[in-house]
C-alpha positions as CSV (number, residue, x, y, z in Angstrom):
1,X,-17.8,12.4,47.7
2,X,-19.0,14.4,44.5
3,X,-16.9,17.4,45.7
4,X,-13.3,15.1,46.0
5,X,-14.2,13.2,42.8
6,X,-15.2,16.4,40.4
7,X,-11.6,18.1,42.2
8,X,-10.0,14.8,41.6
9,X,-10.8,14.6,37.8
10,X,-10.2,18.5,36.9
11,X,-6.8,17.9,38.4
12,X,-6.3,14.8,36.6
13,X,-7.3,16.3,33.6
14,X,-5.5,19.2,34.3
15,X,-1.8,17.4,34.8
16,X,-3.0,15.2,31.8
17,X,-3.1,17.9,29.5
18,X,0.3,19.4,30.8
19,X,2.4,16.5,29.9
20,X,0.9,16.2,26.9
21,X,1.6,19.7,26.3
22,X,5.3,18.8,27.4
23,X,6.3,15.7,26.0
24,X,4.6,16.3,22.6
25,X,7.3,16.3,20.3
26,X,6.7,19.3,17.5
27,X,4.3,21.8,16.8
28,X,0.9,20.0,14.9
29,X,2.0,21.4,11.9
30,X,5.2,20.8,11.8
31,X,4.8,17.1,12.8
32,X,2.0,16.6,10.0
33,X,3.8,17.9,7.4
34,X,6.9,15.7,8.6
35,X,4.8,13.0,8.1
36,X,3.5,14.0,4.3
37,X,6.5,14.2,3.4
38,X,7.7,10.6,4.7
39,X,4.6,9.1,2.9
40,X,5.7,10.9,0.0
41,X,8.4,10.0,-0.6
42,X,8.1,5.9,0.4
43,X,4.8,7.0,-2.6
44,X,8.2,8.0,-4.9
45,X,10.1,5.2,-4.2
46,X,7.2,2.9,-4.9
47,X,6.4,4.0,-8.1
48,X,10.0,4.0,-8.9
49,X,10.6,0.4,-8.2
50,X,7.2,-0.5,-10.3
51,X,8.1,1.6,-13.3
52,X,11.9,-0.4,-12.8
53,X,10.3,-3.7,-12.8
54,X,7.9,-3.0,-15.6
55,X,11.2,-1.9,-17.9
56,X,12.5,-5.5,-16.5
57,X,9.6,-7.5,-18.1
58,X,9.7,-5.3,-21.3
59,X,13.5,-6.4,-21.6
60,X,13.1,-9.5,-20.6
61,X,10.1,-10.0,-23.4
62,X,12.1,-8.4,-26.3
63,X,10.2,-5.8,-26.2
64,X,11.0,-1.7,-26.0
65,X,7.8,0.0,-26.2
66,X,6.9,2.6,-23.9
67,X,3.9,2.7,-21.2
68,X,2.4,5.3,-23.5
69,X,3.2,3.6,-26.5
70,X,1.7,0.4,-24.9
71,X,-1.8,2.3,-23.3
72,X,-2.2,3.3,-26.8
């Protein structure tokens, strides 16, 4: 029984690892970076839309100063 279950699980493990191998869809790399770059971007769009609201408020205040201007 030890022999068919230590062939059993090498052979499992063995076809495990080849699909993975075959249905993986890039390289590591090439996947991560695709990734970054998603995140980055959304991180863009983010601080896009907050800067966009914050010139809302200002306008809607009466107010033109700067974020700098206003840190300061």
């Amino acid at each position: 029984m030890n022999k068919n279950f230590l062939s059993g699980f090498l052979a499992g493990a063995a076809l495990g690892f080849l699909v993975g191998l075959l249905s993986a869809p890039e390289a590591g790399v090439t996947y991560r970076d695709k990734v970054f770059n998603l995140v980055e971007d959304e991180v863009d769009k983010i601080n896009y839309s907050i800067k966009r609201l914050v010139e809302l408020f200002r306008k809607k205040e009466g107010r033109e100063l700067s974020l700098e201007e206003e840190l300061h």
